[in-house]
Backbone as CSV, one residue per row, in Angstrom:
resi,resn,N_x,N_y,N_z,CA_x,CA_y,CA_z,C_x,C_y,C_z
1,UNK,16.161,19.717,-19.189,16.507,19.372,-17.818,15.618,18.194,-17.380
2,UNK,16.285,17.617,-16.681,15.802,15.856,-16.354,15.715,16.105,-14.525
3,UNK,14.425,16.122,-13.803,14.368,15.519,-12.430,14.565,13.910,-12.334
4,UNK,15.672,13.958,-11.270,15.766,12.483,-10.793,15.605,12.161,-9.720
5,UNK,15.037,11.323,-9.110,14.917,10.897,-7.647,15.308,9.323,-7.241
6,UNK,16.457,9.467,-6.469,17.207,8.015,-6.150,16.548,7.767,-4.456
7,UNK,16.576,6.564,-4.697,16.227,5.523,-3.532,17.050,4.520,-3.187
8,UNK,17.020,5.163,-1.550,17.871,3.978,-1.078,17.116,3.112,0.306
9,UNK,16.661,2.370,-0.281,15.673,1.635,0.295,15.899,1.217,1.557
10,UNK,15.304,1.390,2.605,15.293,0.384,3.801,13.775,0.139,4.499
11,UNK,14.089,-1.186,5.695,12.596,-1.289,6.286,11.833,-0.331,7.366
12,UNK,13.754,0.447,7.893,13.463,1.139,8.811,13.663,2.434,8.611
13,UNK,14.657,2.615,7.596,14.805,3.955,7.042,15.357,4.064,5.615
14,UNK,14.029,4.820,4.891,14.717,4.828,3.675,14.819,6.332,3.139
15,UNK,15.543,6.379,2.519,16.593,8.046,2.318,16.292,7.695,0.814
16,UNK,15.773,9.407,0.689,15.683,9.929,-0.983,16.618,11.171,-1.447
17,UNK,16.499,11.116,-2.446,17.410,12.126,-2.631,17.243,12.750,-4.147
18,UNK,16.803,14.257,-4.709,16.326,14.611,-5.539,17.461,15.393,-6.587
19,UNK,17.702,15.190,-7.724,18.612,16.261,-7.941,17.746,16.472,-9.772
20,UNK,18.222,17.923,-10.391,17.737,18.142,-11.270,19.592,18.127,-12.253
21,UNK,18.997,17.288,-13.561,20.054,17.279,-14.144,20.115,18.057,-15.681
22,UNK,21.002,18.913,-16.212,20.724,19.398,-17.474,22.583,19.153,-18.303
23,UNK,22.299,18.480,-19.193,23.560,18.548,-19.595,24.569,17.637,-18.201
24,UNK,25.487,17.942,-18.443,26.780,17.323,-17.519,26.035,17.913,-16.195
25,UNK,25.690,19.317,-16.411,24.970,20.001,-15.206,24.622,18.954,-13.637
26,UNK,25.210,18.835,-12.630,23.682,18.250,-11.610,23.746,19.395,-10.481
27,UNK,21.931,19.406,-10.361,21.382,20.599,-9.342,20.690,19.921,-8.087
28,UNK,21.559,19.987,-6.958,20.595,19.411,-5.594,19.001,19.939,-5.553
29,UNK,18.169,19.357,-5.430,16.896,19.870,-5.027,16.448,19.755,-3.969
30,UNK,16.360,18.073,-3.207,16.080,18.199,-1.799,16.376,16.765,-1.844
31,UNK,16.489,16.276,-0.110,16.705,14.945,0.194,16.334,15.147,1.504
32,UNK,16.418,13.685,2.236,15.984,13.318,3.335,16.122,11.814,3.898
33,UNK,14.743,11.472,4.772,14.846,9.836,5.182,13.478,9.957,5.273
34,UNK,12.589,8.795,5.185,11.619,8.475,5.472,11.730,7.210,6.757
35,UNK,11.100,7.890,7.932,11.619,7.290,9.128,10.238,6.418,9.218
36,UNK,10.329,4.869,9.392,9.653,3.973,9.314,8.846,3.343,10.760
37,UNK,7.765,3.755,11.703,7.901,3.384,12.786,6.899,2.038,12.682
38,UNK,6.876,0.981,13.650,6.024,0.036,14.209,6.780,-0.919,14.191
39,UNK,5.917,-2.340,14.199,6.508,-3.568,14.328,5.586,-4.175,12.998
40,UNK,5.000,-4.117,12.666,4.063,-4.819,11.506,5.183,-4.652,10.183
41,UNK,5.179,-5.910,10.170,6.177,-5.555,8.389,5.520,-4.691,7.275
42,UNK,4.083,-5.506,7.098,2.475,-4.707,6.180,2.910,-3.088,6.550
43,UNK,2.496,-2.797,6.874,2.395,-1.558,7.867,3.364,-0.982,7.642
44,UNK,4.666,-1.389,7.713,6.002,-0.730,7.452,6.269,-0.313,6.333
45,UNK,5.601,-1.321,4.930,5.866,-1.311,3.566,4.782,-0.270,2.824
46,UNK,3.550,0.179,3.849,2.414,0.698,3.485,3.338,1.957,3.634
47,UNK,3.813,2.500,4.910,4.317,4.177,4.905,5.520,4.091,3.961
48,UNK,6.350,3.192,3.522,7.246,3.496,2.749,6.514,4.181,1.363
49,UNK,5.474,3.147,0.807,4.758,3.078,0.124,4.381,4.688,-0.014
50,UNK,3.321,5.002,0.681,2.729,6.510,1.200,3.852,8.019,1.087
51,UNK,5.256,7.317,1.725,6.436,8.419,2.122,6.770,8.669,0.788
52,UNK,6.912,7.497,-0.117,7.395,7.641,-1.957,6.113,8.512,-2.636
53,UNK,5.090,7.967,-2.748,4.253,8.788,-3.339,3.981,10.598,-2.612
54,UNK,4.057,10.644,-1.074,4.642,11.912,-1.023,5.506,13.319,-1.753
55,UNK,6.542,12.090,-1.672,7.591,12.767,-2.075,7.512,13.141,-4.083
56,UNK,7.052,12.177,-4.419,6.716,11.833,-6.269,6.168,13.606,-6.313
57,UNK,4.424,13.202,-5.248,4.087,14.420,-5.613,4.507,16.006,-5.519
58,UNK,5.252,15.895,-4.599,5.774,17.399,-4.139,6.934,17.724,-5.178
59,UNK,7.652,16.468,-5.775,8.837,17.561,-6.526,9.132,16.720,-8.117
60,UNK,7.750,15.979,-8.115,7.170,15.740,-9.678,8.812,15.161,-10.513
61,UNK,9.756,14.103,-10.025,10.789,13.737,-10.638,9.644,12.996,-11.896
62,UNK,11.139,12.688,-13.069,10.719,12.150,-13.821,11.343,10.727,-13.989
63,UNK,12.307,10.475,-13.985,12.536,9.231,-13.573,13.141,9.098,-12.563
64,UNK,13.069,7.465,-11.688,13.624,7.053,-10.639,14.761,6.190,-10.608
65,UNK,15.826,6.005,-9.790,16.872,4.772,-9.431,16.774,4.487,-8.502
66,UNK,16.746,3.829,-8.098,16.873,2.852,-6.982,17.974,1.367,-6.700
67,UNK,18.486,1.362,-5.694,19.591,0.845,-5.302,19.097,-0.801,-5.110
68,UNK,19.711,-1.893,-5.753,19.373,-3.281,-6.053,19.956,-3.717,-4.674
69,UNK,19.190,-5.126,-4.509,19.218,-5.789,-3.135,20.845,-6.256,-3.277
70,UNK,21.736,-6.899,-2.370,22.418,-7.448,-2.530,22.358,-9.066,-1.659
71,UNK,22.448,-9.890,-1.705,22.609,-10.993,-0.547,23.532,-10.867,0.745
72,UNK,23.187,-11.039,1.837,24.158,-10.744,2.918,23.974,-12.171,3.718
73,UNK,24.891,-11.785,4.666,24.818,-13.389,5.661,23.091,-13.592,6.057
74,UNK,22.647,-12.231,6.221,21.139,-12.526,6.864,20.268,-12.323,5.809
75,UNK,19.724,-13.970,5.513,18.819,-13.621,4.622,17.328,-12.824,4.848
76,UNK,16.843,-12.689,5.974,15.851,-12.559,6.513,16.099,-10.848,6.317
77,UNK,17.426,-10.089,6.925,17.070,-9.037,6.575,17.010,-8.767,4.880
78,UNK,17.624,-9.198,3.946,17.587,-9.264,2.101,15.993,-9.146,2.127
79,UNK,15.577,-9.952,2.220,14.160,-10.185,2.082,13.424,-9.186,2.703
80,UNK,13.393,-8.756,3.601,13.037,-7.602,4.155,13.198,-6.107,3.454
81,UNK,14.571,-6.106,3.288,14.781,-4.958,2.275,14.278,-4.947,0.494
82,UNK,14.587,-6.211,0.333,14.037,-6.581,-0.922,12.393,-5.968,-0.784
83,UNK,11.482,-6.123,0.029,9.828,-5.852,0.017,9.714,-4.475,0.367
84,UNK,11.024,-3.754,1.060,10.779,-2.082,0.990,11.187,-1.658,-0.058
85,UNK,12.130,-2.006,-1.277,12.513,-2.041,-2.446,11.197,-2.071,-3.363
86,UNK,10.712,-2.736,-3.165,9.439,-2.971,-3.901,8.133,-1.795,-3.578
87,UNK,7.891,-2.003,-2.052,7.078,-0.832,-1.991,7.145,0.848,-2.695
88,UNK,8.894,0.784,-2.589,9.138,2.056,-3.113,8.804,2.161,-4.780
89,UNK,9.688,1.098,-5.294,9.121,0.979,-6.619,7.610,1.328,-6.905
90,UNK,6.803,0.239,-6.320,5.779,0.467,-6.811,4.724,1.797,-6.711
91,UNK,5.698,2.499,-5.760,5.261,3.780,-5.801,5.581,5.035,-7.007
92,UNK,6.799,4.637,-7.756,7.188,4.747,-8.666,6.419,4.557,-10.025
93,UNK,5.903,3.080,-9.826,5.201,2.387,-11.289,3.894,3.243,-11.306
94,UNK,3.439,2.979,-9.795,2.162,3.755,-9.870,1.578,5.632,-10.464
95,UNK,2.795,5.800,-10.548,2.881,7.422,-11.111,3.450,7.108,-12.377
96,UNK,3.803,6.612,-12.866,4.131,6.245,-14.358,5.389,6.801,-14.561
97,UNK,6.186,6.379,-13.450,7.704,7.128,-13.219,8.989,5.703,-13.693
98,UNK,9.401,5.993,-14.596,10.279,4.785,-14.969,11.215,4.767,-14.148
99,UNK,11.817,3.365,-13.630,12.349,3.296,-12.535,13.491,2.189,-13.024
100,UNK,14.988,2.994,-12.762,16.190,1.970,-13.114,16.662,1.712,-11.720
101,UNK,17.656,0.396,-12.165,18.007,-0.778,-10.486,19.376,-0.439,-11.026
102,UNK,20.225,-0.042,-9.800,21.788,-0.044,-9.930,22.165,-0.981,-8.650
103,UNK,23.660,-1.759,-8.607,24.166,-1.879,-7.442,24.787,-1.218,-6.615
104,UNK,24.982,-1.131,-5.614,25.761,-0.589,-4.556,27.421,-0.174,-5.254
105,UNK,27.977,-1.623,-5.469,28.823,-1.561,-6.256,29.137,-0.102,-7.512
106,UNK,28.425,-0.149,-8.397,28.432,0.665,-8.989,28.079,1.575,-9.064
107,UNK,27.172,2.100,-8.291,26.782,3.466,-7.583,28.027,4.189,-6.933
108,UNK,28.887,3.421,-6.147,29.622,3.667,-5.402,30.679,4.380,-6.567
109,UNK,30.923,3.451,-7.719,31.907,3.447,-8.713,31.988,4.789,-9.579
110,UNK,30.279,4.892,-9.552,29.675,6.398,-10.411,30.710,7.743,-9.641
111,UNK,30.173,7.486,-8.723,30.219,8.455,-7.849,31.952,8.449,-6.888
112,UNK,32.394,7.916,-6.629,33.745,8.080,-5.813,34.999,7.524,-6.452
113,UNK,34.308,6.695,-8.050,35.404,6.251,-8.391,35.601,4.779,-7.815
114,UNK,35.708,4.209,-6.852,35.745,3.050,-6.230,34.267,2.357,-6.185
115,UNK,34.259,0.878,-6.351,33.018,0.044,-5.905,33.213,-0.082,-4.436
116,UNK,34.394,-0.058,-4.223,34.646,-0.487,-2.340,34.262,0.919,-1.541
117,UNK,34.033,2.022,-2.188,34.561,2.994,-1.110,33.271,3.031,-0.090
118,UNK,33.863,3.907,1.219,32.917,3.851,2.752,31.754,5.068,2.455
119,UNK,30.912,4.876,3.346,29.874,5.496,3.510,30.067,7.273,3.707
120,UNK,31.250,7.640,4.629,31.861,8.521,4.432,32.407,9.310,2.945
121,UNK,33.153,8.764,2.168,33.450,8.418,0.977,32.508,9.196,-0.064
122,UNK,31.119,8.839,0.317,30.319,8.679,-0.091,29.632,10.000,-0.242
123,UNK,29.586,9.780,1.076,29.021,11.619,1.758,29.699,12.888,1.322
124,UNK,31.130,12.580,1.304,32.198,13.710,0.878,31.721,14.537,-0.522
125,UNK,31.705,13.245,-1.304,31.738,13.094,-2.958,30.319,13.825,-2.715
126,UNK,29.240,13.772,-2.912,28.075,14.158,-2.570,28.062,15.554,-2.257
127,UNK,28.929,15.802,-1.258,28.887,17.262,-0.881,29.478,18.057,-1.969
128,UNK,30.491,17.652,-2.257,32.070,18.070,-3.439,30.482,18.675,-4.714
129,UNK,30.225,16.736,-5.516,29.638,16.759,-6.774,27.920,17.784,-6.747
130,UNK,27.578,18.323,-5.663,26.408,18.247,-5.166,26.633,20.233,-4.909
131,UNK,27.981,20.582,-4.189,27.646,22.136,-4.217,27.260,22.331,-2.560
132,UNK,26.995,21.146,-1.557,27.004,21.476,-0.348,27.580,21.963,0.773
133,UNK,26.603,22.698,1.340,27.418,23.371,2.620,27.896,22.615,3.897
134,UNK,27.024,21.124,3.662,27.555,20.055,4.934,27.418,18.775,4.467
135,UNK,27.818,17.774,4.484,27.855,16.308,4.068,26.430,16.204,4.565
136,UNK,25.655,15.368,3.324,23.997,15.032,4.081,24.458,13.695,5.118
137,UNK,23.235,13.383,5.430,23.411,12.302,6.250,23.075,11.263,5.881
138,UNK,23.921,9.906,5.759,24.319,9.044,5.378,23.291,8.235,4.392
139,UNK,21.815,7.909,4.942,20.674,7.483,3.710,20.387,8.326,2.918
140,UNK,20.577,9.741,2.893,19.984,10.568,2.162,21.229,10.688,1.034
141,UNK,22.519,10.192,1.454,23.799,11.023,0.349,23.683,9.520,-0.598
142,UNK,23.666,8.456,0.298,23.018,7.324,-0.720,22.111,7.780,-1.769
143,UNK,21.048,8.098,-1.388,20.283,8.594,-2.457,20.649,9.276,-3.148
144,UNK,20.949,10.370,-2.768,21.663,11.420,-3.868,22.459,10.307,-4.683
145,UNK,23.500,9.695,-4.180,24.540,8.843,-4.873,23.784,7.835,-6.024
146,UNK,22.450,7.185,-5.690,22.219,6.578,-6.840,21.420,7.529,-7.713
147,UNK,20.396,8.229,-7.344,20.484,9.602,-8.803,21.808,9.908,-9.464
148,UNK,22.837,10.450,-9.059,23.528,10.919,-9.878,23.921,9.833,-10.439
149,UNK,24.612,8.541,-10.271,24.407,7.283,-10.646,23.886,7.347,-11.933
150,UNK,22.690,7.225,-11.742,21.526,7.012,-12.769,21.640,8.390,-13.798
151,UNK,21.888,9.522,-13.317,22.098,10.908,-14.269,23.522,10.488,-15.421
152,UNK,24.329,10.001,-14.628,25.489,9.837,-15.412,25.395,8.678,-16.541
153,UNK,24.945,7.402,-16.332,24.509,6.267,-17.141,23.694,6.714,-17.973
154,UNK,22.452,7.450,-17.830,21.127,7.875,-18.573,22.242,8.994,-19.414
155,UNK,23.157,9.709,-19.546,23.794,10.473,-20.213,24.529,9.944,-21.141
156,UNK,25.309,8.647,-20.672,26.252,8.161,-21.502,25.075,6.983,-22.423
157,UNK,24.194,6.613,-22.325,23.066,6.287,-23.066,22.781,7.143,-24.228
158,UNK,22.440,8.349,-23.655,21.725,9.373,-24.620,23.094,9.639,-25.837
159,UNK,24.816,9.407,-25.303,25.256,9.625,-25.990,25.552,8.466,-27.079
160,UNK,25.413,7.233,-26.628,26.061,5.997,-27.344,24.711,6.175,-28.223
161,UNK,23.303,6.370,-28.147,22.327,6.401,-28.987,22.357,7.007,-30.135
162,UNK,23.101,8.560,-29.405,23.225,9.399,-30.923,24.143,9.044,-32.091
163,UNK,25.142,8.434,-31.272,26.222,7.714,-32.113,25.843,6.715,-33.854
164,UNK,24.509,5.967,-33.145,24.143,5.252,-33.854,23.774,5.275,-34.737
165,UNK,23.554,4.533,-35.593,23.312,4.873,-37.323,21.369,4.844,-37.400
166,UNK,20.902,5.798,-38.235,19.866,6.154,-38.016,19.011,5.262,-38.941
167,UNK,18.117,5.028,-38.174,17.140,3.473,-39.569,17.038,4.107,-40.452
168,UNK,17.197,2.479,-41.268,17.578,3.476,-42.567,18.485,3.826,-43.442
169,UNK,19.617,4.128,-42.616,20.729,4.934,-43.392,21.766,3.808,-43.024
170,UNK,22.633,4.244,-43.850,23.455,3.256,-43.660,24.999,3.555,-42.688
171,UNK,25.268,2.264,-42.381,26.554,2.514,-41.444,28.016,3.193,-41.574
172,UNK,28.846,3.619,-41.507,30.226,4.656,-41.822,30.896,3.185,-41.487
């Protein structure tokens, strides 16, 4: 069994989301938001920083995903999210927690079938793939959404690996 913990990064709120995976198996463990207060950007990236290593320690995942920046009309907010992206990471590196980057796009794709689908969409699938009694709330089903993301890829990995011809031996 594999703990995963997905991140969905923001400056003002960023939502985690924990699930334990065994086999095809996935098991909700816990999720949430890490609610970001002040005006100092520093400051903002420090509790993200603090809220990740929190969380690392209380439910000891073993690897992380986290959701890749995309470009939008406002570059100022990219950049912004891009440096809470990072804080989180490096809260990640700092525990010696390997940490994979998915897009939105394909997170979305993992999980609902569609790269386009809505935030709703999102939440449903989550509840459905997840075993819940209520749709989480919207940063936190993100999260969930890029763990399982990352559970499903890290699976079809483990399988294309075994596939492979073993050093050494030769190919069929």
């Amino acid at each position: 069994m594999t703990r995963i913990i997905g991140i969905d990064p923001g400056s003002r709120v960023t939502g985690y989301g924990i699930i334990d995976q065994d086999g095809q198996r996935l098991s909700y463990v816990a999720s949430g938001c890490i609610r970001i207060q002040g005006e100092a950007l520093a400051a903002r990236l420090g509790m993200i920083f603090e809220g990740v290593n929190r969380i690392l320690d209380e439910y000891r995942p073993e690897e992380m995903a986290i959701e890749r920046v995309f470009m939008n009309k406002n570059a100022d907010s990219a950049l912004k999210l891009g440096q809470a992206r990072g804080a989180a990471i490096c809260a990640g590196v700092t525990r010696t927690v390997p940490v994979d980057e998915y897009a939105a796009r394909e997170i979305k794709q993992a999980v609902v079938g569609r790269g386009g689908a809505t935030k709703e969409q999102v939440q449903h699938m989550i509840r459905v793939l997840l075993s819940l009694g209520e749709r989480p709330p919207s940063d936190a089903a993100d999260a969930l959404a890029v763990a399982i993301c990352h559970g499903h890829i890290r699976q079809t990995r483990q399988r294309i690996a075994a596939l492979q011809p073993r050093a050494g031996g030769t190919a069929a």
